[in-house]
Structure formats: structure tokens, C-alpha cells
ZAMARGU-4260 file (C-alpha; in steps of 0.2 Angstrom, whole numbers, plus 5000, padded with zeros to 4 digits):
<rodrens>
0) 5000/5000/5000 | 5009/5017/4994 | 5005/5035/4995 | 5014/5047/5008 | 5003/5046/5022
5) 5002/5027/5020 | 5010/5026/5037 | 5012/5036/5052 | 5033/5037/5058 | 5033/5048/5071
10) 5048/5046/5083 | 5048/5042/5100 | 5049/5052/5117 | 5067/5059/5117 | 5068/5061/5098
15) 5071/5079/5090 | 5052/5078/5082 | 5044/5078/5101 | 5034/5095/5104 | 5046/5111/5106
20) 5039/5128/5114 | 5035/5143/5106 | 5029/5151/5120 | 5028/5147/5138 | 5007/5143/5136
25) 5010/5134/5118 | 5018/5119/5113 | 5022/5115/5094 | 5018/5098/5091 | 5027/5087/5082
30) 5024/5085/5062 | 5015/5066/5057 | 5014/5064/5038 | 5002/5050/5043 | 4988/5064/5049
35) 4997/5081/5043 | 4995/5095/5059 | 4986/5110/5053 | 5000/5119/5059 | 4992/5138/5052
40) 4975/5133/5064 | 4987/5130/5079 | 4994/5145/5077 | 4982/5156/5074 | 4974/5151/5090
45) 4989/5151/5099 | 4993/5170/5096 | 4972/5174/5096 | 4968/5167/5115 | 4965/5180/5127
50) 4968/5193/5113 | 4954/5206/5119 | 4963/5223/5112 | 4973/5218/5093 | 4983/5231/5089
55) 4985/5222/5073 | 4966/5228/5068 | 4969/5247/5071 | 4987/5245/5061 | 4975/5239/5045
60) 4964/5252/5049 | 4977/5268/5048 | 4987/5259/5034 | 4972/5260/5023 | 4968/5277/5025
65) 4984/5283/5021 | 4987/5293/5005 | 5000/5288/4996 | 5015/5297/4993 | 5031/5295/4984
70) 5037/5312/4993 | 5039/5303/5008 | 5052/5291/4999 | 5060/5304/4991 | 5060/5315/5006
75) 5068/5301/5020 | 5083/5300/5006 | 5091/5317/5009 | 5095/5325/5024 | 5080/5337/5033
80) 5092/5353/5030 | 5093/5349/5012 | 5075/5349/5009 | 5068/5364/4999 | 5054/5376/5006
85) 5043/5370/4992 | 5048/5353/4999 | 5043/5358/5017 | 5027/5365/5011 | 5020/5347/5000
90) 5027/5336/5014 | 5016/5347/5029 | 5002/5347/5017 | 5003/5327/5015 | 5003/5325/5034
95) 4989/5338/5039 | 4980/5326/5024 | 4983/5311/5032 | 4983/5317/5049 | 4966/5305/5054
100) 4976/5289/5048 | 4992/5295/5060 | 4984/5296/5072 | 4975/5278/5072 | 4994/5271/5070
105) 4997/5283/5085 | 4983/5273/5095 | 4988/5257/5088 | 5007/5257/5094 | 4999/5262/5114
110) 4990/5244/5113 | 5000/5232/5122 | 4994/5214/5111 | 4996/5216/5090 | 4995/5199/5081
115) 4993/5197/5062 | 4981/5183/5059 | 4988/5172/5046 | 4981/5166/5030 | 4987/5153/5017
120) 4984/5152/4998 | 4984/5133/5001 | 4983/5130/5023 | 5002/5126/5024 | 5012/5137/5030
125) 5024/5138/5016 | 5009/5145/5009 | 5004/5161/5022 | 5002/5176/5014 | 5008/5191/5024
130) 4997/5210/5023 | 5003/5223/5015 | 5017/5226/5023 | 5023/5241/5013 | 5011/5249/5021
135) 5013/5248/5039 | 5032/5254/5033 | 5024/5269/5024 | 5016/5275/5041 | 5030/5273/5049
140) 5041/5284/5036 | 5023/5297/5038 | 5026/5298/5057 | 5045/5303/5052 | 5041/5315/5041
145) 5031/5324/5053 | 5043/5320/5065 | 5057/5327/5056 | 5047/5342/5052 | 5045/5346/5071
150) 5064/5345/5072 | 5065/5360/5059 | 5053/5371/5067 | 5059/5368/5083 | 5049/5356/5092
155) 5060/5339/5098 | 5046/5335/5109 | 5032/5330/5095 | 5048/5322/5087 | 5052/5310/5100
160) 5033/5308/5102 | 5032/5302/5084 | 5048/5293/5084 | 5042/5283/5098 | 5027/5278/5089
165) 5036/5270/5076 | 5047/5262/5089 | 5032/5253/5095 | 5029/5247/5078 | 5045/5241/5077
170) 5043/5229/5093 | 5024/5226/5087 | 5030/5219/5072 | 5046/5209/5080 | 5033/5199/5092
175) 5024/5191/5075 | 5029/5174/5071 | 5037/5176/5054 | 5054/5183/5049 | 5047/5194/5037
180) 5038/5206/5051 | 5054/5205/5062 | 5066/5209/5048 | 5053/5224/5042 | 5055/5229/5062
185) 5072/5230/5061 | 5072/5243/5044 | 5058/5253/5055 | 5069/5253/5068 | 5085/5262/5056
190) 5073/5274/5052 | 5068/5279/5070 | 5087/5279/5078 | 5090/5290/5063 | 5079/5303/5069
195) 5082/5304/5086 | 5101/5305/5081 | 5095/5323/5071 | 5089/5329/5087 | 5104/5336/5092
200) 5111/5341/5077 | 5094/5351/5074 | 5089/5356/5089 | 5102/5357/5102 | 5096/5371/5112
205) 5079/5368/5114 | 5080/5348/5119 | 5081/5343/5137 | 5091/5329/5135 | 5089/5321/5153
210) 5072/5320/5150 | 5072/5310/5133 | 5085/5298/5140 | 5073/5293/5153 | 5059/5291/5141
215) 5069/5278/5130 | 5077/5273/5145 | 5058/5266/5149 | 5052/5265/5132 | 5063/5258/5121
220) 5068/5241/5128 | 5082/5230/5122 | 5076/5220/5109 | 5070/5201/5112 | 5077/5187/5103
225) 5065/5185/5087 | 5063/5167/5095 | 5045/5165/5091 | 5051/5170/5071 | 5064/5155/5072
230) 5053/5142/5079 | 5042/5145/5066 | 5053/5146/5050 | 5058/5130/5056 | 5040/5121/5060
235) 5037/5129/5041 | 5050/5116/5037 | 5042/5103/5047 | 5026/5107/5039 | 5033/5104/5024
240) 5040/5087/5026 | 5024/5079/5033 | 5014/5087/5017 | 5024/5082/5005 | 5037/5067/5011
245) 5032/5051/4996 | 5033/5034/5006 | 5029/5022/4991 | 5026/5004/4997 | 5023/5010/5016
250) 5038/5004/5025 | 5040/5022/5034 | 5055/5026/5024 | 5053/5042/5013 | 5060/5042/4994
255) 5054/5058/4987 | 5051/5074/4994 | 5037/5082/4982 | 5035/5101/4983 | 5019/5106/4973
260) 5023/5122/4971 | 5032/5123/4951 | 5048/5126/4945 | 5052/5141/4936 | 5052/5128/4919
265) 5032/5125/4927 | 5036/5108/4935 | 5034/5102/4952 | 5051/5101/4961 | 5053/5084/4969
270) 5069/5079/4980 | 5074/5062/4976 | 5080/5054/4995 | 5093/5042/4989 | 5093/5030/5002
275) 5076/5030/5007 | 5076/5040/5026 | 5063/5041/5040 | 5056/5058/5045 | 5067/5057/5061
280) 5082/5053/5052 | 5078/5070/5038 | 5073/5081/5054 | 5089/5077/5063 | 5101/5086/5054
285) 5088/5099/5049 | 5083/5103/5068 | 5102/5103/5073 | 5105/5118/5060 | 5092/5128/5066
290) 5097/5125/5086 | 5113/5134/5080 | 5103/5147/5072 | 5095/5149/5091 | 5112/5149/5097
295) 5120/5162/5088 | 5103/5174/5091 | 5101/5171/5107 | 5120/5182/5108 | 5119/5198/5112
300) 5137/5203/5105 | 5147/5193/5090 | 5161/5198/5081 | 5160/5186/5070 | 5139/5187/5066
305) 5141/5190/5047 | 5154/5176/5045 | 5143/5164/5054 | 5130/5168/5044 | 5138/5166/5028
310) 5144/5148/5037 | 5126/5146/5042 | 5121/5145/5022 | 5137/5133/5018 | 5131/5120/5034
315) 5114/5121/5024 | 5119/5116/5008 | 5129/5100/5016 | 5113/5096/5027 | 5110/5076/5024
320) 5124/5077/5008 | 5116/5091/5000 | 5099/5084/4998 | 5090/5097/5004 | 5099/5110/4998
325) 5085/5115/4986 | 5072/5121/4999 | 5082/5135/5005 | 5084/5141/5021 | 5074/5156/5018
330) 5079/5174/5026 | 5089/5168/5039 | 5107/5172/5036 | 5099/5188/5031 | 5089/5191/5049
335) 5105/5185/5060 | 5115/5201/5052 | 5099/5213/5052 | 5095/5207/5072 | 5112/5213/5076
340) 5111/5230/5066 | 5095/5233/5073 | 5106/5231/5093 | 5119/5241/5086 | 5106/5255/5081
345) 5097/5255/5097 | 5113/5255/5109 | 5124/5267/5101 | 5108/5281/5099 | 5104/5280/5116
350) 5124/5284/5118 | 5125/5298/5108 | 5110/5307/5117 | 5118/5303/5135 | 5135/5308/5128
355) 5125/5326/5125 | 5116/5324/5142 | 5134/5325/5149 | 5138/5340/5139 | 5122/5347/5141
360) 5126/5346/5160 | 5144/5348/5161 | 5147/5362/5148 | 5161/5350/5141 | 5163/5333/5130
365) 5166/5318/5142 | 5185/5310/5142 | 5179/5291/5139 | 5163/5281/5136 | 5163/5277/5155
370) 5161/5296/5159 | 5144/5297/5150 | 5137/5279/5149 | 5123/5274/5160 | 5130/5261/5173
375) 5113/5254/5176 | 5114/5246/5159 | 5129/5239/5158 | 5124/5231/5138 | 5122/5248/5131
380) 5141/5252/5130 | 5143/5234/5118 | 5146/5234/5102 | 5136/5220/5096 | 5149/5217/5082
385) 5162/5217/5091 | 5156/5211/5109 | 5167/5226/5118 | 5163/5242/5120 | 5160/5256/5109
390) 5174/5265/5102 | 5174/5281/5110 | 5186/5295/5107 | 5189/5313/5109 | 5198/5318/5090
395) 5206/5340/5092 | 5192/5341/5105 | 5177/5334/5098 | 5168/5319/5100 | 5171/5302/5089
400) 5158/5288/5094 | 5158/5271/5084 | 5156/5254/5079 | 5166/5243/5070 | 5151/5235/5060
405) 5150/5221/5050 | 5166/5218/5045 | 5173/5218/5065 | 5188/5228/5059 | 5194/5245/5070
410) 5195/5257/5054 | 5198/5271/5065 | 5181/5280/5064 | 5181/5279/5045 | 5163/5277/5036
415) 5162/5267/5022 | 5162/5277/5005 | 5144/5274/5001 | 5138/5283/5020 | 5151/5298/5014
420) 5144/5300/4996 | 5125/5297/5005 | 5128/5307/5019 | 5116/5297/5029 | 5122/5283/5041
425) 5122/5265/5034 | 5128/5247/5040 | 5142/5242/5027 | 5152/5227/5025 | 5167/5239/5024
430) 5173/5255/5035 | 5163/5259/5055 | 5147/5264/5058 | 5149/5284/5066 | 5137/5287/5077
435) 5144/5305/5080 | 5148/5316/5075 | 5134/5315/5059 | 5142/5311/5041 | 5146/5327/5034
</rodrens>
């Protein structure tokens, strides 16, 4: 008797495929090509229970009121002091316009719950199909315009207000399930430390800098692990195999793993399994890949996180001889580098605005990081790529903050030659990130 759910071979207790926790309420059980979990259903009423308040709804709601606007692009490109006055005038004229759908994303980001039901062109969850996420990331650069606007006329405190806002998006978005949210987070999050690093280049005297250190101090939270997100791109995978695994004559060893979704030529992709495996034996390796993934997130600081991450796509490709190479290991490698931007972000903002709370204070520039760091948070001082602390310098007199960035390397404060051309702060796999002073 053949077919792919001819038999069930689910492993015993103690084998990798017994249940594993997403959250501390919610169990993921294990994958059983014999009786296929509806892994979407389980999920959805995981993240739903006890949901009284969805932020989720209120985000919808504000995202399709929005007006679009390619101005807002165009605008976010170039620095606030480089925008014309006929510039100023269209991009006031879009926010008092959209002001309605600003301020439902405004409500939305003070509601503590936000969960994106998901949906599936075919109930797997290969198969969800995420909102329109471009969107939620246009709010977000309408609540920076405005914010940035603020800054040019003067007023830091609707700034923060606004930059907050889409802070909240950012850890809204980093709680859902699936990469794709947390790695759209992480962008949102770029675009938010960006402003609040304007503040005191275009507003230094009207800012009370003690006061907006304590706000993110309560605020804006070091970010959690994405640990929901992993656990799910690799239940994706699980889904997948109990779907799709071919057992032709029933013996409970798998021969082909048949994906129905076509080839670029329009013909299903099938992976020949040559010999014949058992689930446990195909989900061993696999589950062992992605308990290193866990381990290199759950890190706070890593030198080496883009090397690993480029030898976190060479172990995939040689997972079970290569067999599985095909599937893809989806935006991971990608995430593991954007998680530790996204640290690097938030840690070395919130040091450039206590490094001018001390001058603020002091009437001077602070002699080393330890003059001006908080010592209550002892983390915020890490580089994250390179798991020391933050180069700090004073250079004839005036402050030099940085990271070493992807590469690891100490090249002396020097940005890469693409943040120089841009004049805007970007992660590159060459030269620091400067935190301060801003790129000139």
C-alpha cells in the first residue's frame, strides 16, 4: 500500500520531532505525515487566546487610510536641511491630509497585544500570505516626516513623540511569528534611531536631553530574541515534510520529497531521497541547523555574526549530503545580520543622546565612554559586532563615537564610502558605523 501518508513514523519520546515551545502557554507539536497538523490553525489560535485589544486591527485600519505618497520616499533619502521650502510646504500638506490615519497608527502602537492573523493560499504554512506590509512601513516613514518636520521648526518633543510611535511598531512587528515582520521591524527601527540621532544636530538648544534619556530609557527596551520567528521558519520546514514526504510501498521510509509548488520551467520540484530516510532521520540534521541558528541569536554581542551567517548557508547546503539543499533556508542568514544592526542601532543612539546629556550638563565633552554611559545598563556600552565596548574617542576636541560594524575591523572612525557619498548613516560590509559626529 503506497502514498505518503500510508504510514504514520513519528519518533519516540526523546527524539528531536517531540513538541518544542514557542511560547511558555503553547507547545508545537510534532509533524506526522500519517495525519498532517494543521500547523496555520494551531497558530492562529495560539497568538488569538486571550487577545481582547489587537493592535493588529487598528494598524489595518490607519494603513488604509493613508494617502500615498512617493514624497515621503523621496524626502527620507536626503537629509532634513537639504529639503527645499517648496519641499517643506508638499510634505506638511501630506501630513495635515493624512493626519486621521496618523493618528489611528498613533493609537495602535499604545495597545499592548498586536497579532497578524495568518492566512494561506493553500493551509500550509509555506503558503501564508503576509498583509501589505509596505504599508505599515509607509506609516512609519509618515510619522518621520512629521517628526522630522517638528525638528526643523523647533519642536524635539512632537519628534520624540512620533519617533516613539514608530518604535512601538518596530517591537509590534518583532513579536509576530514570521521573519518577514521581524526583519521589516528592524528597517523601521533604522529609520527611527536616525531621527532621534537629528535631534541634536537640529535642535540642540531647545532639547532637554535628561528628560528623553529617561523616556527611552523606559520606552525603548532591548530587543527580544525573534525566538517566536525562528521556531516557526523551522515548523514551516516541518510542515513541509509531513505534506509532501512520498513513502511508496509504506515501510516508513521516505523516497521523494514532492514540493507542489512549480519550477520556474512549470514543473513540480521533487527531491529524490537516495537512500530512502525516515522523518526522524531527515529532521535530525535539519533541527540541529536551526538549534545553531538559536544559538548564535540568542547572543547579544558577536564579532563574528556575518561570518557565521555566511557559514550558516554553507552547513545548509551540506545538510544530509546536500539533499536538501533545494528548499532553501529562507531569510535567515539575512535576519541574523539585520538582528544585530538593529542592537547596534538601538545601543549606540541611546549613547549619543547621554554623551550630550553630559555635555548638556557639564558644559564639556566627556573624556571616555565610562564618563557618560549609564552604569545601570551595563549592555548599552557593547558593540554588538564586536562584543566590547563602543569606540569612543575625543579627535582635536570633539567627540568620535563608533562601531566597527559588519566587518569587525577597528578602521579608526572611517565610514564606508557609500555613507560619505549618501551622507546618511548606513551598515556596510566595509569602513565603521559613526554614530557621531553626523556624516558630513
Amino acid at each position: 500500500m503506497g502514498g505518503k501518508h500510508s504510514r504514520p513514523v513519528l519518533g519516540a519520546a526523546g527524539l528531536l520531532v517531540t513538541a518544542v515551545a514557542i511560547t511558555s502557554a503553547q507547545q508545537v507539536p510534532p509533524p506526522n505525515p500519517a495525519a498532517p497538523v494543521d500547523y496555520l490553525a494551531w497558530l492562529n489560535t495560539g497568538f488569538t487566546r486571550n487577545l481582547k485589544e489587537n493592535a493588529a486591527e487598528s494598524y489595518q485600519a490607519a494603513a488604509t487610510a493613508l494617502q500615498d505618497a512617493d514624497e515621503l520616499r523621496d524626502a527620507l533619502n536626503n537629509h532634513p536641511k537639504k529639503w527645499t521650502e517648496a519641499q517643506r510646504t508638499t510634505l506638511r500638506a501630506w501630513t495635515a491630509a493624512n493626519a486621521g490615519a496618523l493618528e489611528r497608527f498613533s493609537a495602535a502602537t499604545g495597545l499592548e497585544k498586536c497579532y497578524f492573523i495568518a492566512t494561506s493560499r493553500d493551509g500550509s504554512l509555506r503558503g501564508v500570505q503576509f498583509p501589505a506590509l509596505g504599508r505599515f512601513r509607509q506609516l512609519a516613514q509618515g510619522a518621520t516626516i512629521r517628526a522630522r518636520l517638528n525638528l526643523l521648526e523647533g519642536k524635539p518633543e512632537g519628534a520624540v513623540e512620533d519617533t516613539l510611535r514608530v518604535l512601538a511598531l518596530a517591537r509590534h512587528l518583532e513579536e509576530q511569528p514570521f521573519l518577514h515582520f521581524a526583519l521589516l521591524g528592524a528597517g523601521l527601527r533604522g529609520l527611527a534611531y536616525e531621527t532621534l540621532l537629528l535631534i541634536p544636530e537640529l535642535a540642540p538648544e531647545q532639547v532637554d536631553f535628561t528628560t528623553i534619556t529617561a523616556r527611552l530609557a523606559r520606552e525603548d527596551p532591548e530587543l527580544r530574541t525573534w525566538q517566536r520567528a525562528l521556531t516557526i521558519e523551522k515548523v514551516t520546514l516541518w510542515d513541509h515534510f509531513q505534506r509532501n514526504l512520498w513513502d511508496a510501498d509504506g515501510d516508513g521510509l521516505f523516497e521523494e520529497l514532492r514540493d507542489p509548488a512549480p519550477t520556474a520551467a512549470g514543473k513540480p520540484a521533487h527531491i529524490v531521497l537516495d537512500p530512502p530516510r525516515t522523518l526522524e532521520q531527515l529532521l535530525e540534521p535539519v533541527n540541529a541547523w536551526y538549534a545553531r541558528v538559536d544559538e548564535l541569536f540568542a547572543k547579544p554581542d558577536n564579532v563574528a555574526v556575518v561570518a557565521l551567517a555566511d557559514r550558516l548557508k554553507e552547513d545548509w547546503d551540506t545538510i544530509d549530503g546536500g539533499a536538501l539543499s533545494e528548499l532553501g533556508m529562507g531569510v535567515i542568514p539575512h535576519a541574523t545580520v539585520a538582528r544585530f544592526e538593529a542592537v547596534g542601532w538601538r545601543r549606540g543612539t541611546h549613547l549619543v543622546l547621554h554623551l550630550h546629556t553630559y555635555r548638556a550638563r557639564t558644559g564639556a565633552w566627556p573624556r571616555a565612554l565610562s564618563d557618560f554611559a549609564p552604569r545601570e545598563d551595563t549592555a548599552l556600552s557593547l558593540d554588538p559586532f564586536s562584543g566590547k565596548a563602543f569606540r569612543y574617542e575625543l579627535r582635536d576636541g570633539e567627540p568620535l563615537l563608533y562601531s566597527l560594524s559588519r566587518n569587525g575591523r577597528d578602521d579608526g572612525g572611517k565610514p564606508s564610502d557609500s555613507t560619505a557619498q549618501s551622507q546618511r548613516r548606513t551598515w556596510r560590509s566595509t569602513g565603521d558605523f559613526v554614530f557621531w559626529p553626523p556624516p558630513q
